[in-house]
C-alpha positions as MATLAB code, in Angstrom:
seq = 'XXXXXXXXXXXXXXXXXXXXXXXXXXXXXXXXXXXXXXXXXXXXXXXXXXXXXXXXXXXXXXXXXXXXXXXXXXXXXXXXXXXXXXXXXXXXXXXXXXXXXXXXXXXX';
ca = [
     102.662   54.557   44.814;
     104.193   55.587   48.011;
     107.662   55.682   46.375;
     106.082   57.997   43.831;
     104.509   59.905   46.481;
     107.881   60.698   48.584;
     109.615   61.971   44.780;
     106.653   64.332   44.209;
     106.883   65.586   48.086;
     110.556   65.721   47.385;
     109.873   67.834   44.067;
     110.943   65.247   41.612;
     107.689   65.511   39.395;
     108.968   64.071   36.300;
     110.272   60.637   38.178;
     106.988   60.566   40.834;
     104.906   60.594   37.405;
     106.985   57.853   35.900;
     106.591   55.756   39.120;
     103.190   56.117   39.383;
     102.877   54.675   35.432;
     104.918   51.835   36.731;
     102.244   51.305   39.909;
      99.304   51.351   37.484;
     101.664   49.163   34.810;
     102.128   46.691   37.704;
      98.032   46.433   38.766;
      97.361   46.381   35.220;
      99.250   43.324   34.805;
      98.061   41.810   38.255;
      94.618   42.333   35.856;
      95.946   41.024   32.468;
      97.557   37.788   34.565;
      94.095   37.020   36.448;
      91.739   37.513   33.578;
      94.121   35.189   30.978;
      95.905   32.987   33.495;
      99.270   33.522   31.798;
     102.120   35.778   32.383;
     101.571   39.121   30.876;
     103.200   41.097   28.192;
     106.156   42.852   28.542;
     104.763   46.392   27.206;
     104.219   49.468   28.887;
     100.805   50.385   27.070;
      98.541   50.831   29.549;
      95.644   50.787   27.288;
      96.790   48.006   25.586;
      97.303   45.929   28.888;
      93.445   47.082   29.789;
      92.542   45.538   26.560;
      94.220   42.341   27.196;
      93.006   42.289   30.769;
      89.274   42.718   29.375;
      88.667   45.509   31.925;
      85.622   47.790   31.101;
      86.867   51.004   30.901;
      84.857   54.287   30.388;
      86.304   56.738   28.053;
      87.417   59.192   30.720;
      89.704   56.675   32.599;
      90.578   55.401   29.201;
      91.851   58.570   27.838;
      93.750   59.300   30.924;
      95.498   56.182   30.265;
      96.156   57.402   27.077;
      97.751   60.642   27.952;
      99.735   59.292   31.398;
     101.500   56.771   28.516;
     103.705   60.245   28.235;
     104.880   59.468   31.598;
     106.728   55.895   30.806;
     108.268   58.187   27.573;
     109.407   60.904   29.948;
     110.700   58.657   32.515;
     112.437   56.371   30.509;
     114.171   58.814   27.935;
     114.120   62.186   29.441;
     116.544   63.415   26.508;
     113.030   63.694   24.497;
     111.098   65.985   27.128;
     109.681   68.684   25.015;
     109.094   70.773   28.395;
     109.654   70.611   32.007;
     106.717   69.806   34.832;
     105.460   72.541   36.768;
     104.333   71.615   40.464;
     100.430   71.813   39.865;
     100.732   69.691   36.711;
     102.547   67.187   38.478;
      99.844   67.249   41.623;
      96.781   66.890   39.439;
      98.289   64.165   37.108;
      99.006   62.033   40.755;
      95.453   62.782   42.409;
      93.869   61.270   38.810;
      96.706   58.161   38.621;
      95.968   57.500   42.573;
      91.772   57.641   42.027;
      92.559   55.187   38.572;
      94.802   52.664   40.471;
      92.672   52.334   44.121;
      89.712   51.767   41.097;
      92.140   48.648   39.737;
      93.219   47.348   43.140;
      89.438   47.411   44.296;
      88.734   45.431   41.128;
      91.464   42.660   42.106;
];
């Protein structure tokens, strides 16, 4: 999260977003490990990996889940970003990733 917190400070929205999936990916998987005591999966789904960690997710953090999947896309193969990321866009979509992963690390 920090790296992803210099990039946005730095104006690099597009790769702050896609490190922030990565530092929910990461906890998710801390989750997925714990709860089935094997490695986990090598997918990027962050729903999916809340599934297989059993987590109990409320369908407001599991829709943002949902959306910030776009974020892996982006970052991964920016030659199909429909649009770039304004500043504010890229600000809110980090203050709801940060309160979602302190949520996961508190539940480790």
């Amino acid at each position: 999260m920090e790296a992803a917190r210099i990039l946005l400070n730095n104006k690099n929205f597009r790769h702050a977003l896609f490190f922030t999936h990565l530092a929910i990916e990461k906890v998710l998987k801390a989750h997925v490990t714990r709860h089935t005591r094997e490695a986990p999966p090598t997918i990027h789904n962050l729903t999916r990996l809340a599934e297989k960690a059993a987590l109990p997710l409320e369908p407001m953090r599991r829709d943002f889940l949902l959306a910030f999947d776009a974020y892996q896309l982006e970052g991964r193969y920016p030659d199909m970003v429909p649009q770039p990321i304004d500043r504010n866009e890229a600000h809110e979509e980090f203050g709801k990733a940060e309160k979602v992963h302190q949520w996961l690390i508190s539940l480790l």
